[in-house]
Structures are given as C-alpha cells and as structure tokens.
ZAMAR-617471 format. One record per residue (C-alpha): x, y, z; residue number from 1. Coordinates in nm, 2 decimals, decimal comma. Last residue first. Layout:
residues N
       x       y       z    i
       X       Y       Z  NUM
...
//
This chain:
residues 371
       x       y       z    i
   -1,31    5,13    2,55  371
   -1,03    4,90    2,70  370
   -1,18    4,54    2,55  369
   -0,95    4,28    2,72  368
   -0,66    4,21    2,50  367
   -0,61    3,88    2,37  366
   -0,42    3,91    2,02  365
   -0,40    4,33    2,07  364
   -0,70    4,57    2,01  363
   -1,06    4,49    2,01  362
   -1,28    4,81    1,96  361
   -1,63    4,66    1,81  360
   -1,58    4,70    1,42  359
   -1,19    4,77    1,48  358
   -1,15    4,37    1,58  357
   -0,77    4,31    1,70  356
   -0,63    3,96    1,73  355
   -0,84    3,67    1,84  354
   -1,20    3,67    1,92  353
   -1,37    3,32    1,94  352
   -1,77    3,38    2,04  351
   -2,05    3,14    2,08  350
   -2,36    3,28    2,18  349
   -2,58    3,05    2,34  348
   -2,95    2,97    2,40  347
   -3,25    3,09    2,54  346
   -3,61    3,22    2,42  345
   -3,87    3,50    2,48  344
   -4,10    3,57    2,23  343
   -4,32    3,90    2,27  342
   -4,04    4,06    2,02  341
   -3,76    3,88    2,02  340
   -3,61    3,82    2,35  339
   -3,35    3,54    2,42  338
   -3,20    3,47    2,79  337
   -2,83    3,38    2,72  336
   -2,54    3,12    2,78  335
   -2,26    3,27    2,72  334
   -2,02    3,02    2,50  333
   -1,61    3,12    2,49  332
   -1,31    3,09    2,32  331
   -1,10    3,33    2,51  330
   -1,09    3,19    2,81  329
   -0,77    2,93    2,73  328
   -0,54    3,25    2,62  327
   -0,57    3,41    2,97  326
   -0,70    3,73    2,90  325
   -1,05    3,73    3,12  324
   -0,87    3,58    3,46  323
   -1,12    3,31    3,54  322
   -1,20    3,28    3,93  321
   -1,55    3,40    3,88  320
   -1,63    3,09    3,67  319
   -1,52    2,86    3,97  318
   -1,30    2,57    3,87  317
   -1,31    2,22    3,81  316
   -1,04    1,98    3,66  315
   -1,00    1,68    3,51  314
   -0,76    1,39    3,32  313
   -0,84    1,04    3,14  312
   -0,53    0,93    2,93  311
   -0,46    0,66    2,67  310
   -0,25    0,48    2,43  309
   -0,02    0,76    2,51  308
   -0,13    1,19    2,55  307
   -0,10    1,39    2,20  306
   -0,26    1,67    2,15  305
   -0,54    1,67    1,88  304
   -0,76    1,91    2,04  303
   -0,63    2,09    2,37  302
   -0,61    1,90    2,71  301
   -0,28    2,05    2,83  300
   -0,31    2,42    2,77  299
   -0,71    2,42    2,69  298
   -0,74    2,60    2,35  297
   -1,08    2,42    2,28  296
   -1,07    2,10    2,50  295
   -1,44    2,06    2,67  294
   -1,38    2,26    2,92  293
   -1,12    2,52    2,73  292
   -1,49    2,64    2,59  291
   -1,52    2,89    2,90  290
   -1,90    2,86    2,99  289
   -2,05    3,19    3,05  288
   -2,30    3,29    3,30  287
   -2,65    3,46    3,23  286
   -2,65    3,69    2,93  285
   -2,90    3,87    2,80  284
   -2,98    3,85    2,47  283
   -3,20    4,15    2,21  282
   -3,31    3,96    1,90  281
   -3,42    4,15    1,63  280
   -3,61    4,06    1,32  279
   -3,62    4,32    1,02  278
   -3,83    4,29    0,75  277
   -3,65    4,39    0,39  276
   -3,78    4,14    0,15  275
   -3,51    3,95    0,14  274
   -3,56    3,91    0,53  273
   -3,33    4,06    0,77  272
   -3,19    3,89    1,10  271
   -3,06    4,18    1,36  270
   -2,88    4,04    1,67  269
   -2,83    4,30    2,01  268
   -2,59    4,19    2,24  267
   -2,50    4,26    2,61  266
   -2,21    4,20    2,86  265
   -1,99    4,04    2,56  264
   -1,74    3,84    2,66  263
   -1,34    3,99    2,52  262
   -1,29    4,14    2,85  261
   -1,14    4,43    3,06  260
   -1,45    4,60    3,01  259
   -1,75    4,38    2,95  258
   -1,83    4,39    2,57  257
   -2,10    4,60    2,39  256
   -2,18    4,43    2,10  255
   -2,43    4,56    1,82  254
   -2,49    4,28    1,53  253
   -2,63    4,25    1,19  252
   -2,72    3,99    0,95  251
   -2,89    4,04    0,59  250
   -3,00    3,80    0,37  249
   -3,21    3,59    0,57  248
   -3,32    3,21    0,50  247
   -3,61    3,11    0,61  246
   -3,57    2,67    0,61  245
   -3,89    2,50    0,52  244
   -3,79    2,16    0,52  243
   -3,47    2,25    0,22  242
   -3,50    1,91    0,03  241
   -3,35    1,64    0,25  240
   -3,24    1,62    0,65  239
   -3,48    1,59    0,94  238
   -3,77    1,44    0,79  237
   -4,11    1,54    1,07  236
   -4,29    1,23    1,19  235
   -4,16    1,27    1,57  234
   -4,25    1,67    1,50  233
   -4,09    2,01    1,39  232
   -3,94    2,31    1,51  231
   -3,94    2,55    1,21  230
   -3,61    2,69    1,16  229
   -3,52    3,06    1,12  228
   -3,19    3,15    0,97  227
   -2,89    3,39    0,92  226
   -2,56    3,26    0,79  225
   -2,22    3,46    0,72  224
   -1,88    3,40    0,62  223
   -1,60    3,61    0,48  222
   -1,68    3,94    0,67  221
   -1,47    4,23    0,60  220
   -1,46    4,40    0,96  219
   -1,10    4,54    0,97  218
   -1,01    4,27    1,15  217
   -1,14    3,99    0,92  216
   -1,50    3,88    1,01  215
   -1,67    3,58    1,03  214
   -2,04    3,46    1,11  213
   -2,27    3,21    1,20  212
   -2,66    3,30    1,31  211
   -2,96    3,06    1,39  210
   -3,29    3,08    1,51  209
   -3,56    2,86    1,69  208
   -3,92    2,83    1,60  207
   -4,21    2,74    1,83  206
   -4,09    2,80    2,18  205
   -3,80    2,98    2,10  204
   -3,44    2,82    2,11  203
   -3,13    3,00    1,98  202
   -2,80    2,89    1,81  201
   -2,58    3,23    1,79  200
   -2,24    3,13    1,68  199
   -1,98    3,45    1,66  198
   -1,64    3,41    1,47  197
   -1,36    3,72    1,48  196
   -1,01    3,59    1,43  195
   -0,67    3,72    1,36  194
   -0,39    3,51    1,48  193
   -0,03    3,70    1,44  192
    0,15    3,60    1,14  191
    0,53    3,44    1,13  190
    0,64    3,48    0,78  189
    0,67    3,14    0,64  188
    0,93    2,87    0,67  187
    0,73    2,61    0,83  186
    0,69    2,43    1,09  185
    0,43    2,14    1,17  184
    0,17    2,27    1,38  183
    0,11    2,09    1,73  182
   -0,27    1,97    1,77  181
   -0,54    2,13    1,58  180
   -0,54    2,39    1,30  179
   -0,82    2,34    1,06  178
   -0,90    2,10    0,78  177
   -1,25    1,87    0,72  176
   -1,51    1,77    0,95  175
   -1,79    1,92    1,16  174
   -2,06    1,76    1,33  173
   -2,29    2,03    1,53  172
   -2,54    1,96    1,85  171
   -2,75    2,25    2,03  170
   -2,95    2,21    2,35  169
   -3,28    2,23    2,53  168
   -3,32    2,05    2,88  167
   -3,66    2,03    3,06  166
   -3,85    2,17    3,33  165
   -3,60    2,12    3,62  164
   -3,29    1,95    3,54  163
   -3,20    1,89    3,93  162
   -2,88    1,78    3,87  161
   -2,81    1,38    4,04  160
   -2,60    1,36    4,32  159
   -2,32    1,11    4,35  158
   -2,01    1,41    4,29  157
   -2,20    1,54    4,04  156
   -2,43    1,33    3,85  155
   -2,59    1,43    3,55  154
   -2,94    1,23    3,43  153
   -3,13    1,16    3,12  152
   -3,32    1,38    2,84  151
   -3,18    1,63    2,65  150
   -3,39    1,86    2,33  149
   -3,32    1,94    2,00  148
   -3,13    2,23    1,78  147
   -2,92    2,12    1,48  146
   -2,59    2,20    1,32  145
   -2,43    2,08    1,03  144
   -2,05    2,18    0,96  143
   -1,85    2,14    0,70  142
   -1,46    2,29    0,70  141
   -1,15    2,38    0,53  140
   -0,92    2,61    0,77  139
   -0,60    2,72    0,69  138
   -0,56    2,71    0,34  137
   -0,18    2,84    0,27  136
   -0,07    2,98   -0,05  135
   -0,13    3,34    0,12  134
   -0,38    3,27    0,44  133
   -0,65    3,08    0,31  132
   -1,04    3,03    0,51  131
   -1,29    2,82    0,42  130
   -1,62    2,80    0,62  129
   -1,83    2,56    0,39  128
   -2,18    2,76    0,44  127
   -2,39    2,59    0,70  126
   -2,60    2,28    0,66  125
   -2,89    2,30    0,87  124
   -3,00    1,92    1,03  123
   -3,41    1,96    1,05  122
   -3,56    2,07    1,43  121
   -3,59    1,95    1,75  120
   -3,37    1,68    1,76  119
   -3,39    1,48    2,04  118
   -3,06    1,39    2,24  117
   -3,04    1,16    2,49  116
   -2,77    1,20    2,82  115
   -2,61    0,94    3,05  114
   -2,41    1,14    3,28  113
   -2,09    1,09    3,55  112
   -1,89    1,35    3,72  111
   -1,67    1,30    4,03  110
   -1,31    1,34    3,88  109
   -1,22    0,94    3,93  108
   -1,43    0,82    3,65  107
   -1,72    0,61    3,59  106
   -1,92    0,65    3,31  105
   -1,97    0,97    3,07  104
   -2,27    0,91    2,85  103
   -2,40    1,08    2,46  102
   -2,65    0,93    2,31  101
   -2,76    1,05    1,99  100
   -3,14    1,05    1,82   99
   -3,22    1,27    1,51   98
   -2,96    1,32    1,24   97
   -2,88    0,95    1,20   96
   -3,10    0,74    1,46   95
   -2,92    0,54    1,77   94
   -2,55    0,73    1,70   93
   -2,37    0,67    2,04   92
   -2,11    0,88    2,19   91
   -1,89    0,72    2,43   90
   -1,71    0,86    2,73   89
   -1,51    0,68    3,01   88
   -1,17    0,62    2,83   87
   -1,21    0,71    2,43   86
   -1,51    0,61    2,26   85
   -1,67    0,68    1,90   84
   -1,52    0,38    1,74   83
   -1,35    0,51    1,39   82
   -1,28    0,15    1,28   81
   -0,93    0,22    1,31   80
   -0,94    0,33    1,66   79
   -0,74    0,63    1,70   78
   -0,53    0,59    2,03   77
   -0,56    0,80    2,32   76
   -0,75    1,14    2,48   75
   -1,02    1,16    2,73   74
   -1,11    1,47    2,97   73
   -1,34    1,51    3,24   72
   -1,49    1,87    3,31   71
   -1,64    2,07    3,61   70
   -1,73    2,45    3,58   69
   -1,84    2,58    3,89   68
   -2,10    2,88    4,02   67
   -2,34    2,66    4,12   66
   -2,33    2,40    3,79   65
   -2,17    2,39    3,49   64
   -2,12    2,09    3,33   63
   -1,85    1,98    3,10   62
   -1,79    1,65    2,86   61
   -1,46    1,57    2,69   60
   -1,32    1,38    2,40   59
   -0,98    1,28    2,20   58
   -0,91    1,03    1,93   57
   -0,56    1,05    1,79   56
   -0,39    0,85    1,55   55
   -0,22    1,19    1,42   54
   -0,36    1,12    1,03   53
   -0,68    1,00    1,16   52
   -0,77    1,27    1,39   51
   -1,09    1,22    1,53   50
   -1,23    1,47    1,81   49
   -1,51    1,41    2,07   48
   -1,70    1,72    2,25   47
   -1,95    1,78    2,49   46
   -2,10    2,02    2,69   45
   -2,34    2,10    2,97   44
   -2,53    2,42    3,12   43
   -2,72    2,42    3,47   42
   -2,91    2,68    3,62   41
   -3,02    2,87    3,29   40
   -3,43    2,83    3,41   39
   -3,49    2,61    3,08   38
   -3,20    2,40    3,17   37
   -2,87    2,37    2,95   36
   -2,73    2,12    2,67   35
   -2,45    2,17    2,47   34
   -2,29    1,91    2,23   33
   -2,01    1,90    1,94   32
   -1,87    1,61    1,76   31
   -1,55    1,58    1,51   30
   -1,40    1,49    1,21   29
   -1,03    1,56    1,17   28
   -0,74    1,67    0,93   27
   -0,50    1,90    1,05   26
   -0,22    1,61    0,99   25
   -0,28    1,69    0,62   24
   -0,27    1,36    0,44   23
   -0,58    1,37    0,25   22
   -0,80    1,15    0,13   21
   -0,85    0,99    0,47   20
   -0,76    0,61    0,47   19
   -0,99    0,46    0,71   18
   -1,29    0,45    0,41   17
   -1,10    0,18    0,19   16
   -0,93    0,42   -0,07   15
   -1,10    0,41   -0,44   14
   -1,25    0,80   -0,36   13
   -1,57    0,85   -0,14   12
   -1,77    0,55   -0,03   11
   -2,02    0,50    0,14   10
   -2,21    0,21    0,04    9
   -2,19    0,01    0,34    8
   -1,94   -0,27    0,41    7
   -1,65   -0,04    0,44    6
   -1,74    0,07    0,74    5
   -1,68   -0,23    0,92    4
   -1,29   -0,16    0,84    3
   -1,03   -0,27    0,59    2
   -0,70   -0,14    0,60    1
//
C-alpha cells in the first residue's frame, strides 16, 4: 500500500513504508510527553501508540491538578498513512526534533489543551534497550529523549490552569518490539515478570541531566545511561555529531521507598565522570502521577488493546485514593524538586518495578516494600 510517506526518501527495506518489516504484533512506534509548572502545582502527560500489525492507534493526555488526576482516552483504527490522531487528540510535528504540538479538543470528560513544545536541549539517543528471555526477545527498542519547554493553555472543566512561571517538560519517541496488547500464547514455561527500570529526566537552569537504567532482580544491570546536556539556543542543531553531550561512566542510586509501596519517598542519584568526579543529585518528591493515565498497564485503556473503529473514554481520581499494589499504580512518574549542589532543579523519576528487587528489598510481583 502506497502512502504519502512514500514520496520522501525514507526508506528502509524494498516494502512501501506502511508495511513494517516485521510481523510481530508487539511491534509499535510511539510518543511520549510530560509537562509540569516550575512551582510542581500542575503536571501533564501525553501518550500516542501505533501498532501497525494490530491496526491499532491509541492516545491519551493526563493532568494533574489539586490533588486529582484527570485523563481522556483514544483508541481505533490504524490509519495507513500513519496520521497522528485518534478521536479528540492530535500530535503535530511543526519542526523535527524541536517544535511539536500536542492538543486535546472537545470531549465529554471536561479536559481540553492546546500545548507547544520547545526543545531545550539536543535529541539524546539512549542505548538500544534489548532484553531476551530464553529464545525469546522480549523487548527491542529506540528511544530519543529530549528536555524543552510548554507553552499554551489546559482547561479543566472551562477553566484555564494557572501555569504560573512557565512549563518545563520531557518528550521521548520510541519504536521497535515490546509487549503490548493481548500476548499471543505460547507453549513456554510460564515466568513471573521481573522488572526494575528507573528514568530520571531533570531540569536545571543551565544544564539538565539524564539517567536510564535496568536491573535484573538480583541487581545485574543490563542497561544504563548517565548524562549532562547543555541547554542550548533558537540557533542551536538539535540532532548530529554528539553537541556537547557529558557522558558518565558510572551511575548510582540509594532508594528508600514508602512502606507499603513500590514509590520511592526519597532518592539519592550519583553521576560519575571518567575521570572519577562525583555529581549527586539528592530529589524530593512532590506528588506522583500514576502512568495508568496515559494507558501504561491501565485495565481497560492499556496500549494496543483493542476498542472498534473508535472509542474516547475517561476517568479522574484523587491521588490519595490510589491503593499502592494495585497492578495499574505500579508504573509510576514522581514528580521531584532537584538539588545538586547550589543548583536546584525539577523533574521526574520514572520507576516500573515488577517482581522482587534484592538491591533495594522488593519482594513478590507487586508487593509494597515491607522493610
């Protein structure tokens, strides 16, 4: 099948570019977005999901806002032509890896946004996260990430957030193979999830910081990325020959989680230098957003699933209503106050902890930490 696409020079195998080259139905290529106030008042999120090989496209956006976590929810039929909207939300490329639109229009759930991303800094490429299980790969993946700024308006029910100072936030694209949707069965051993990732995308005022990691149960880690990125300017490239990227050798963590829980209470980061210097990054949490609102692990509205030619749905709760070990919490962004030395930044840390983690006491598949 022939689509738009195929008039630019693009190409990547003989296929016309709707036909995936694979046929695994975990294939998809995806959007992520948060966004949150200087002050920590108000914290958003985004997501929209291809699945070529399910004919699915899926989305949602999420904002946080007095205690309460609000979401809308897309899913239907794949366009062929790969047209990033799904019922009342539409992401909008207006400059490659620097200027994205993301909007939410009228719905019946009593949220609505028209949002700009800036980028702030270059795209980062991280490591190809690839993860087998026997014969099995279970997860093949790229993902860039890049830190920015939001501008525009959120409405919640008519009334527009007060955004106070200015909006910072953290955008990804990843693609590739991981599990999404219903698995197709197979006659392998059944295997208890295991999972330890942590994302720490932060803002400081003239740099901003990265970390990405995973660990096997026993602490093994099979991923890891530690960086400081310059924070550049209108004329600045934002992909290209490595823009002054620090890369760190060494990355280290101390968690103490909030009994009962898998969220972490308080977190120390430590980013070394190949030559040995030591940055550390001490966060304090504010609230945390539970990632089911924008889809991950949510029990209806979860990635890939399948819902007609087209569905909108929503939902709103209060984040001190969450019970900590339901499976949909457990994927999780805290939205932290960042101190490094005499800096003092925000951002997230992104945590999915599945199975048991001996490093920092997790026992069980969802377990709340029991000391």
């Amino acid at each position: 099948m022939i689509t738009p696409y195929d008039d630019y020079p693009i190409h990547q195998t003989a296929e016309p570019v709707a036909h995936p080259a694979t046929g695994d139905p975990n294939h998809y290529d995806r959007y992520f977005f948060n966004g949150f106030t200087h002050d920590g008042t108000v914290f958003f999120g985004g997501a929209m999901g291809h699945y070529p090989n399910r004919g699915i496209i899926d989305a949602a956006f999420s904002v946080v806002s007095d205690g309460v976590e609000r979401s809308v929810f897309a899913s239907g039929a794949m366009p062929p032509d790969r047209a990033t909207r799904i019922g009342p939300i539409e992401v909008e490329v207006l400059e490659p890896l620097r200027t994205i639109r993301l909007s939410l229009g009228p719905n019946d759930f009593g949220i609505d946004a028209d949002l700009t991303f800036d980028a702030r800094t270059p795209v980062v490429e991280e490591p190809r996260n690839t993860s087998v299980s026997g014969t099995r790969r279970v997860m093949d993946v790229t993902r860039l990430t890049q830190w920015g700024t939001w501008r525009g308006d959120i409405r919640v029910e008519g009334t527009s957030l007060d955004l106070g100072a200015g909006v910072y936030g953290v955008r990804d694209r990843s693609w590739g193979q991981r599990p999404i949707g219903v698995q197709v069965p197979t006659n392998f051993p059944p295997n208890l999830p295991q999972l330890f990732w942590m994302w720490a995308p932060l803002h400081f005022d003239s740099f901003c910081t990265h970390l990405a990691l995973f660990e096997h149960a026993d602490g093994r880690r099979w991923l890891q990325q530690g960086l400081v990125i310059p924070v550049i300017g209108e004329d600045k490239p934002t992909w290209g020959a490595d823009p002054e990227l620090e890369h760190l050798e060494g990355v280290e963590y101390d968690i103490e989680w909030e009994p009962g829980t898998r969220v972490a209470r308080a977190t120390t980061l430590t980013l070394r230098s190949a030559a040995g210097s030591a940055r550390q990054i001490e966060l304090e949490p504010i609230f945390t957003f539970r990632m089911r609102g924008i889809g991950y692990s949510h029990p209806e509205w979860s990635h890939g699933s399948i819902h007609g030619p087209l569905a909108v749905g929503g939902e709103a709760f209060r984040l001190d209503d969450v019970n900590p070990e339901d499976p949909s919490a457990i994927h999780v962004q805290t939205l932290c106050r960042a101190r490094l030395g005499a800096e003092t930044g925000i951002g997230v840390l992104e945590q999915a902890c599945f199975g048991a983690h001996r490093p920092t006491g997790l026992t069980g598949l969802i377990d709340g930490y029991k000391g």
